[in-house]
Backbone as CSV, one residue per row, in Angstrom:
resi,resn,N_x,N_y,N_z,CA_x,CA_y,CA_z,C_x,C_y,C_z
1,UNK,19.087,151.758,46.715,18.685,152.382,47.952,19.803,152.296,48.995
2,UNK,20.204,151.411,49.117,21.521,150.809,50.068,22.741,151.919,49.627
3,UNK,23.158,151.980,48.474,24.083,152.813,47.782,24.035,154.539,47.961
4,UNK,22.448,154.627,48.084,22.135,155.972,48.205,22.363,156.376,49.836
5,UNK,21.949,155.703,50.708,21.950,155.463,52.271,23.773,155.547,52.467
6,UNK,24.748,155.022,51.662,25.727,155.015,52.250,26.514,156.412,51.557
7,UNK,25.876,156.745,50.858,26.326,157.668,50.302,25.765,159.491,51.287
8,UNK,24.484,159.133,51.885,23.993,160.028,52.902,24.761,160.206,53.785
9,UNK,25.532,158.978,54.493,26.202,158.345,55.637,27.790,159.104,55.429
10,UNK,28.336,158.974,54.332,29.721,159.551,53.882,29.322,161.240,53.952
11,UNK,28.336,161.587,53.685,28.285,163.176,53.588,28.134,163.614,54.790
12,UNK,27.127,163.168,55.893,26.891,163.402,56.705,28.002,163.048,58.049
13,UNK,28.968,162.237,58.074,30.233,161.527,58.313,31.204,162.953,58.096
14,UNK,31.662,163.361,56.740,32.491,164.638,56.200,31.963,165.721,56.934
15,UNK,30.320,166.136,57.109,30.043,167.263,57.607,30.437,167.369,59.394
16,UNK,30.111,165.687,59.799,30.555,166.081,61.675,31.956,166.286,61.589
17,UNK,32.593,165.662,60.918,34.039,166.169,61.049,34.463,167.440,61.561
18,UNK,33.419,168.594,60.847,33.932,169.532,60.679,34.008,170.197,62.344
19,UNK,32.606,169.583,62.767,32.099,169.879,64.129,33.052,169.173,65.193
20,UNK,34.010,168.090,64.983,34.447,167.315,65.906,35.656,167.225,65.722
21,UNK,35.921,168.094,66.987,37.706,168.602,67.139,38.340,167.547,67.620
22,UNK,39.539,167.740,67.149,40.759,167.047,67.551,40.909,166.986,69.069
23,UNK,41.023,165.470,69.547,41.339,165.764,71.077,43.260,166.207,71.144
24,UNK,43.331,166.805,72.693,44.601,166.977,72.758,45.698,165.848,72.663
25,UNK,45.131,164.527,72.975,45.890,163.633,72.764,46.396,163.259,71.114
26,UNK,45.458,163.406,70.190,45.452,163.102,69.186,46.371,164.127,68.273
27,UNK,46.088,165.417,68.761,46.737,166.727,68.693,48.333,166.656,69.043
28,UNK,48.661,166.026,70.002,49.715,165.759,70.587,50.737,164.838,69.602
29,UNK,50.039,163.677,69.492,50.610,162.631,68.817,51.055,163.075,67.221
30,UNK,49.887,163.994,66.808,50.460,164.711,65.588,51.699,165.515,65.630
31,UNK,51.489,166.093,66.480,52.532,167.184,66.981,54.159,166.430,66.861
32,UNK,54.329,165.847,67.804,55.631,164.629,68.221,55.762,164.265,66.462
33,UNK,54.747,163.645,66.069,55.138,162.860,64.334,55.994,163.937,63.424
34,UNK,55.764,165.392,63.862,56.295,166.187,63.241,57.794,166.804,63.331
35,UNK,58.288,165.983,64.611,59.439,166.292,65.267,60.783,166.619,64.305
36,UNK,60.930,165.676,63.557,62.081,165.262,62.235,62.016,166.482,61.527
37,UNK,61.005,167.438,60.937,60.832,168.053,60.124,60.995,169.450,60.779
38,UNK,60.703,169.188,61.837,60.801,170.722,63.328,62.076,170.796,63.096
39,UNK,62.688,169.888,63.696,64.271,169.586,63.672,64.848,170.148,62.651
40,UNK,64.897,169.796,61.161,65.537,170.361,60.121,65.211,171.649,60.063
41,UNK,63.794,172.526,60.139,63.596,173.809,59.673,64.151,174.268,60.641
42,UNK,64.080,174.217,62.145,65.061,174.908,62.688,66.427,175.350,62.903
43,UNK,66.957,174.013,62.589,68.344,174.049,61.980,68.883,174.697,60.584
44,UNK,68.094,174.934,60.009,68.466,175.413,58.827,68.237,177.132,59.000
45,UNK,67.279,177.533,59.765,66.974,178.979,60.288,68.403,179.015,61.152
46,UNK,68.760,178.685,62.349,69.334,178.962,63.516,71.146,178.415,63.075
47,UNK,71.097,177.509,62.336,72.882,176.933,62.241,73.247,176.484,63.150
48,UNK,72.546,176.527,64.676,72.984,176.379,65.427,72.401,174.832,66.203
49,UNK,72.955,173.871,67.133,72.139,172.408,66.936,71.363,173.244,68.467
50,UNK,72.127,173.353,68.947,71.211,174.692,70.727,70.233,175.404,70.325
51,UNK,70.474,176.010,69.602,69.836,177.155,69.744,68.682,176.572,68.694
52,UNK,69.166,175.709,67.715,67.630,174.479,67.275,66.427,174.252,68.292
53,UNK,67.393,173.360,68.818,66.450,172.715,70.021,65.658,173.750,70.863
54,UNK,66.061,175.149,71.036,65.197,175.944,72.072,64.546,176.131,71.242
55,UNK,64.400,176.746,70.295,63.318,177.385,68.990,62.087,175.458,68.976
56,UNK,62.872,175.182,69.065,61.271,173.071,68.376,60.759,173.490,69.989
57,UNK,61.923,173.283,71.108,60.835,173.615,72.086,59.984,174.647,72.822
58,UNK,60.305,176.097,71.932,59.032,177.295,72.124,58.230,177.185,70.841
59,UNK,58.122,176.397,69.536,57.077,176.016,69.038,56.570,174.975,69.677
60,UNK,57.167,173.903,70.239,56.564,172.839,70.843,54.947,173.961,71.875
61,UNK,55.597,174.743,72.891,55.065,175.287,73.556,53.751,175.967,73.546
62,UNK,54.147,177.080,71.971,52.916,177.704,71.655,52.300,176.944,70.913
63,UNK,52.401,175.690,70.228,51.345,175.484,69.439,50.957,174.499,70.654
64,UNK,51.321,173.826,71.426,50.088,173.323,73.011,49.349,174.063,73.113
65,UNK,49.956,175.594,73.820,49.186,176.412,74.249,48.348,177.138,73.430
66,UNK,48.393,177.500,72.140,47.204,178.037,71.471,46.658,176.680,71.112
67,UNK,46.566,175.538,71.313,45.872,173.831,70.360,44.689,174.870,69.889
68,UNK,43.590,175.588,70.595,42.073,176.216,70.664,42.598,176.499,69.002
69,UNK,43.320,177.094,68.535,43.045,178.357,67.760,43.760,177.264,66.348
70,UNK,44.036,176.293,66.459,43.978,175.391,65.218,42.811,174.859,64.502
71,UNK,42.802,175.412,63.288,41.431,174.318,62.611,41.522,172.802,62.055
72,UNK,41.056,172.117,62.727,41.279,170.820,62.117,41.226,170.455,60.719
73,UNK,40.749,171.347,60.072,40.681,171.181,58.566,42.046,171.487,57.767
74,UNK,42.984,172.200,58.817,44.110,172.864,58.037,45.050,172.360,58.080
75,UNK,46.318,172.625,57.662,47.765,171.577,57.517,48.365,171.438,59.211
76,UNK,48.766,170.900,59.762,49.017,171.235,61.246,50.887,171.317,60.688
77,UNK,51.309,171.152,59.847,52.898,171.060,59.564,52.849,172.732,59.246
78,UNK,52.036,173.195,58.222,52.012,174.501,57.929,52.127,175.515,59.260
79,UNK,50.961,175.334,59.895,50.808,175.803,61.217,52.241,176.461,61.985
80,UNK,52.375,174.503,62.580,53.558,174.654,63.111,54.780,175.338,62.986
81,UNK,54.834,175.213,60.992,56.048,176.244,60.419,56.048,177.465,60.826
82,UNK,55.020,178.099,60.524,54.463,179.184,60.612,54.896,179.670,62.296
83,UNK,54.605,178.812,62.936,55.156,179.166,64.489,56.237,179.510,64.732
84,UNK,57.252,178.324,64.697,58.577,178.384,64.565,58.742,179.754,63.588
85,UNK,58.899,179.842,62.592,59.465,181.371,61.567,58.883,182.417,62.394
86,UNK,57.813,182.452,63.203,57.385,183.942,63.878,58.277,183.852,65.061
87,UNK,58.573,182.542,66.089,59.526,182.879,66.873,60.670,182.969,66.744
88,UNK,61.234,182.344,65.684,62.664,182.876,65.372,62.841,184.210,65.159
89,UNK,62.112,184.957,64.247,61.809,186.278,63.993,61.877,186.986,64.803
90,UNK,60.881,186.947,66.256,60.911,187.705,67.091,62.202,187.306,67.853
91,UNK,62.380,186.523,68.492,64.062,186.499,68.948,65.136,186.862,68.322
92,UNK,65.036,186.376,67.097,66.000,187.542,66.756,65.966,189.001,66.676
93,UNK,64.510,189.457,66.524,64.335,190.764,66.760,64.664,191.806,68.290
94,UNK,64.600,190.219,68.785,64.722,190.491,70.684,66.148,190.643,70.518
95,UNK,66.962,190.063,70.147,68.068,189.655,70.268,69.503,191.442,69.486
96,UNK,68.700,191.931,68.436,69.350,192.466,68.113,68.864,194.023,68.700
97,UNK,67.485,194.149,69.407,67.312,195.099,69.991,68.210,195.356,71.442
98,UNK,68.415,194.261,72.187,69.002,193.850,73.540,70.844,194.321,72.662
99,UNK,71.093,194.147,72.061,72.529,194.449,71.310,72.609,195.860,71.429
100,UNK,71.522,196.851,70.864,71.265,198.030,70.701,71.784,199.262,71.916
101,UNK,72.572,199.782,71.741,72.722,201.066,73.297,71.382,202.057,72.691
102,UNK,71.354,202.545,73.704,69.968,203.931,73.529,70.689,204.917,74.040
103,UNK,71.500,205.858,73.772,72.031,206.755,74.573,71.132,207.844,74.641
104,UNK,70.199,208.806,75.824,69.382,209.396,75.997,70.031,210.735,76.238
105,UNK,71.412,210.965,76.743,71.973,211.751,77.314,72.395,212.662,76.267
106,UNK,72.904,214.429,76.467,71.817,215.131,75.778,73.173,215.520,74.625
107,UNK,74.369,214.591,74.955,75.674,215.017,74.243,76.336,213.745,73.606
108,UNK,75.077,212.548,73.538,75.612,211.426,73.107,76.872,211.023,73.920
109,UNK,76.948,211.250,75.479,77.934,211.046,76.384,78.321,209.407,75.845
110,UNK,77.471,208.217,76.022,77.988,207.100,76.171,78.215,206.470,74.403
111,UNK,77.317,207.229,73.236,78.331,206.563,72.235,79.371,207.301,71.876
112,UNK,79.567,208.316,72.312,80.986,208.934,72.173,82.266,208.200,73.197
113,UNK,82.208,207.308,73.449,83.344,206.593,75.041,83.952,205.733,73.855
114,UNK,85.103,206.122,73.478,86.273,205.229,72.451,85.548,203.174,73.400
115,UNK,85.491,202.404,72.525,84.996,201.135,72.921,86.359,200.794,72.973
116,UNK,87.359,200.502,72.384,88.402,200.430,72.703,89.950,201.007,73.004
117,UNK,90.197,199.793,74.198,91.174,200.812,74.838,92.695,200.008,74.323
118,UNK,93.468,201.160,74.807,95.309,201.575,74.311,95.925,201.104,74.896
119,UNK,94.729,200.633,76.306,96.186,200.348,77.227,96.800,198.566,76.506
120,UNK,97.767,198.359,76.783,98.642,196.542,76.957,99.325,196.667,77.697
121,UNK,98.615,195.199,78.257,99.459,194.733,79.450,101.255,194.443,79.174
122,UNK,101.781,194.934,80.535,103.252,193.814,80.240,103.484,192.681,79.918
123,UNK,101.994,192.042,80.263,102.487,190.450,79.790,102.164,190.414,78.439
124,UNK,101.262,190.654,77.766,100.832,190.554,76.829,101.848,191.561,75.765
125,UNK,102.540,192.611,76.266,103.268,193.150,75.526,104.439,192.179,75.345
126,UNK,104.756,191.607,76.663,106.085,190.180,76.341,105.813,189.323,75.793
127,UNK,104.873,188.863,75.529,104.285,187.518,74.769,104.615,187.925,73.420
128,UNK,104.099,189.480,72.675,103.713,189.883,71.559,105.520,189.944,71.323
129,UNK,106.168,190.451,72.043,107.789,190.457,71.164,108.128,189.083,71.300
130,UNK,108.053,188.000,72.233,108.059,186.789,72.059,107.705,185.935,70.896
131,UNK,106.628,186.277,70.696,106.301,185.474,69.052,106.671,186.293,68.106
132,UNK,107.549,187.867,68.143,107.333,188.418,67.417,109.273,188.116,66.541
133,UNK,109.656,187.892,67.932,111.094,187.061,67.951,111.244,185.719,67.221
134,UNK,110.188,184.727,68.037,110.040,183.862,67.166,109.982,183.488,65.911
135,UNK,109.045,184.282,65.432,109.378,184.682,63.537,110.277,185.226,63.044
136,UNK,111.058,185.942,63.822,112.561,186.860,63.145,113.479,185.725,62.598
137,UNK,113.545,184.742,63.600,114.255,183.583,63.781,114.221,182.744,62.744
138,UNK,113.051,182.518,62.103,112.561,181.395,61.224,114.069,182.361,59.500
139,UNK,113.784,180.868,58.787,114.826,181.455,57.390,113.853,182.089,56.830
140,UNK,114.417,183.125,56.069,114.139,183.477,55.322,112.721,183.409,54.430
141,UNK,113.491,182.156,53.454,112.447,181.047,52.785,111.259,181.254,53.062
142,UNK,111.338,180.778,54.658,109.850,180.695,55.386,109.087,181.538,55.851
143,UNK,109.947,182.499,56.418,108.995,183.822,57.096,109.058,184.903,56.087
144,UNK,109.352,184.785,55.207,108.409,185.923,53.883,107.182,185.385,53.861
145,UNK,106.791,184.229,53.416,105.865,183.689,53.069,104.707,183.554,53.745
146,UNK,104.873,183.412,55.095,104.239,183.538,56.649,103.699,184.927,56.658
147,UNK,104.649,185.522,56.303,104.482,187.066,57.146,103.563,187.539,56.215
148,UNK,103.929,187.531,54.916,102.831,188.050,54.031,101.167,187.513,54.256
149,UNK,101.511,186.256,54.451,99.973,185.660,54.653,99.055,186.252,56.185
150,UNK,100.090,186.391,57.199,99.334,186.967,57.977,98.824,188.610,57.835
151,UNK,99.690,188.927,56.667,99.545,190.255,56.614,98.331,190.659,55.699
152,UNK,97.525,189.364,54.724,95.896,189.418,54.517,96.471,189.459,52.760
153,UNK,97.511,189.014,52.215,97.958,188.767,50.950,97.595,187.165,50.829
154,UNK,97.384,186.938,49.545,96.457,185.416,49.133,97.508,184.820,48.739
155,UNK,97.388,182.953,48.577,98.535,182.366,48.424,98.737,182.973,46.678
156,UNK,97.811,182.719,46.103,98.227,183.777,44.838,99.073,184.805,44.452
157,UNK,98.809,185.759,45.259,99.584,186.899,45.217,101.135,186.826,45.698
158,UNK,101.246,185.700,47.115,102.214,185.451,47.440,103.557,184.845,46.250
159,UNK,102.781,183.659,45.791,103.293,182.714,44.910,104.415,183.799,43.704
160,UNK,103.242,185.000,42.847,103.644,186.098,42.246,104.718,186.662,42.214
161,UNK,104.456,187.608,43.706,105.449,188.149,44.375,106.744,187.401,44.559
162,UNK,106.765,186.386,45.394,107.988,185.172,45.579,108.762,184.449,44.338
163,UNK,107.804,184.876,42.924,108.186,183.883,41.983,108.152,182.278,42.675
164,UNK,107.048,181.901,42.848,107.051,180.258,43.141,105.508,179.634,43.029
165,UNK,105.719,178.561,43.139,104.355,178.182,42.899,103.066,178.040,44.190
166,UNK,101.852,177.766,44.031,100.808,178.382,45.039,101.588,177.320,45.908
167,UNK,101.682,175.951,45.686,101.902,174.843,45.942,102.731,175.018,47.005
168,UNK,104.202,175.484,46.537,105.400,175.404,47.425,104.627,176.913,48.519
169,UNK,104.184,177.775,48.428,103.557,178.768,49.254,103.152,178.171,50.217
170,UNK,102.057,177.130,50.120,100.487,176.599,50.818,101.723,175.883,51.726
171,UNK,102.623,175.229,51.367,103.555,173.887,51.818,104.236,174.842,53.234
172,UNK,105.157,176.134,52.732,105.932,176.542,53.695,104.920,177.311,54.492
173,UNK,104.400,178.128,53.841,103.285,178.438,55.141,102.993,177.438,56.102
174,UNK,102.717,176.168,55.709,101.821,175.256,56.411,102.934,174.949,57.861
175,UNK,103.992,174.229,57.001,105.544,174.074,57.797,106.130,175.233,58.788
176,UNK,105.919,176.451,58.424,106.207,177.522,59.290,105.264,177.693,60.400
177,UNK,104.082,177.360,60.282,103.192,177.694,61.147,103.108,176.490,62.415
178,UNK,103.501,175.492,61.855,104.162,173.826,62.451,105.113,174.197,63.491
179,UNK,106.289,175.363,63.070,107.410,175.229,63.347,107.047,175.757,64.349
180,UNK,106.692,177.102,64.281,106.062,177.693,65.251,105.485,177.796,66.516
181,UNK,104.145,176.536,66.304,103.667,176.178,66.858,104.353,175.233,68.007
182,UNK,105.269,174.604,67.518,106.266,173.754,68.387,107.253,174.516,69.174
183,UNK,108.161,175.788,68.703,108.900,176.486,69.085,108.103,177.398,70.193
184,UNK,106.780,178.166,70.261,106.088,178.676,70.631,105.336,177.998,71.930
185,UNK,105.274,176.632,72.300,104.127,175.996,72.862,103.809,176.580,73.719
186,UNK,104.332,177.546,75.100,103.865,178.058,76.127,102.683,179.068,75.736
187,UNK,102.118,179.398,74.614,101.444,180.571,74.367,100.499,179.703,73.688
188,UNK,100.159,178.260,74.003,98.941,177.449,73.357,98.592,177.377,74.485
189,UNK,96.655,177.261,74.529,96.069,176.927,75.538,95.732,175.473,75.842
């Protein structure tokens, strides 16, 4: 009888549950426990450790502000995921619409405007024969090897071409760009 009574007690126990919501405090404290795991999924969405942290704190936000519309019966980590992935989503959706021009005008006036312009400055035109001097200067040896690499050829191809190995390539590149850098310093920030 005792066994049967506690066994009434456990069912009837499972059924108020269902009726007896989570207070916000309790809600809360769950919430925070979940922080570590906020942290990683956002970071792994965003790459970014900023732009992490704003995304944990506009899920932080909406899942406060909707708490009503959680069932206590359900995963609150799921939930939460679920939050975070819809606001990333939409910000980025915000994000690449705000990128977007709308040109309304009846000749495509503004995406027809060249985005970039021809003009260079004098200074920047002196700087550009300045370093451009600078490399004339370097031996031989070194500024083939340089020049090709800036020119979007792989140490591979270089090595080929040069007859030499990737090795001695990776080396004088590295050394030329050293040299450079030292001969050059007024044009470092």
């Amino acid at each position: 009888m005792f066994n049967f009574a506690l066994y009434l007690l456990n069912i009837f126990q499972e059924k108020l549950k269902k009726y007896i919501t989570m207070t916000a405090i309790e809600f809360s404290r769950k919430l925070i426990d979940l922080h570590d795991n906020l942290t990683y999924f956002a970071n792994t969405l965003t790459n970014n450790r900023e732009e992490a942290k704003d995304l944990i704190q506009d899920t932080y936000l909406k899942a406060l502000t909707h708490q009503d519309k959680f069932a206590d019966d359900t995963n609150l980590k799921a939930w939460t995921y679920t939050i975070m992935k819809n606001t990333f989503i939409n910000n980025y959706r915000r994000n690449q619409k705000a990128n977007t021009i709308v040109d309304t005008t009846e000749d495509l006036y503004y995406l027809n405007i060249p985005r970039k312009s021809d003009f260079v400055s004098p200074e920047s035109e002196l700087n550009t024969k300045e370093i451009k001097a600078g490399i004339a200067r370097l031996e031989e040896d070194q500024r083939r090897p340089f020049e090709m690499h800036t020119s979007g050829y792989k140490y591979k191809e270089i090595a080929e071409n040069l007859n030499l190995s990737i090795g001695t390539v990776k080396s004088r590149i590295f050394f030329t760009r050293k040299k450079l850098m030292d001969s050059l310093k007024e044009f470092q920030s």
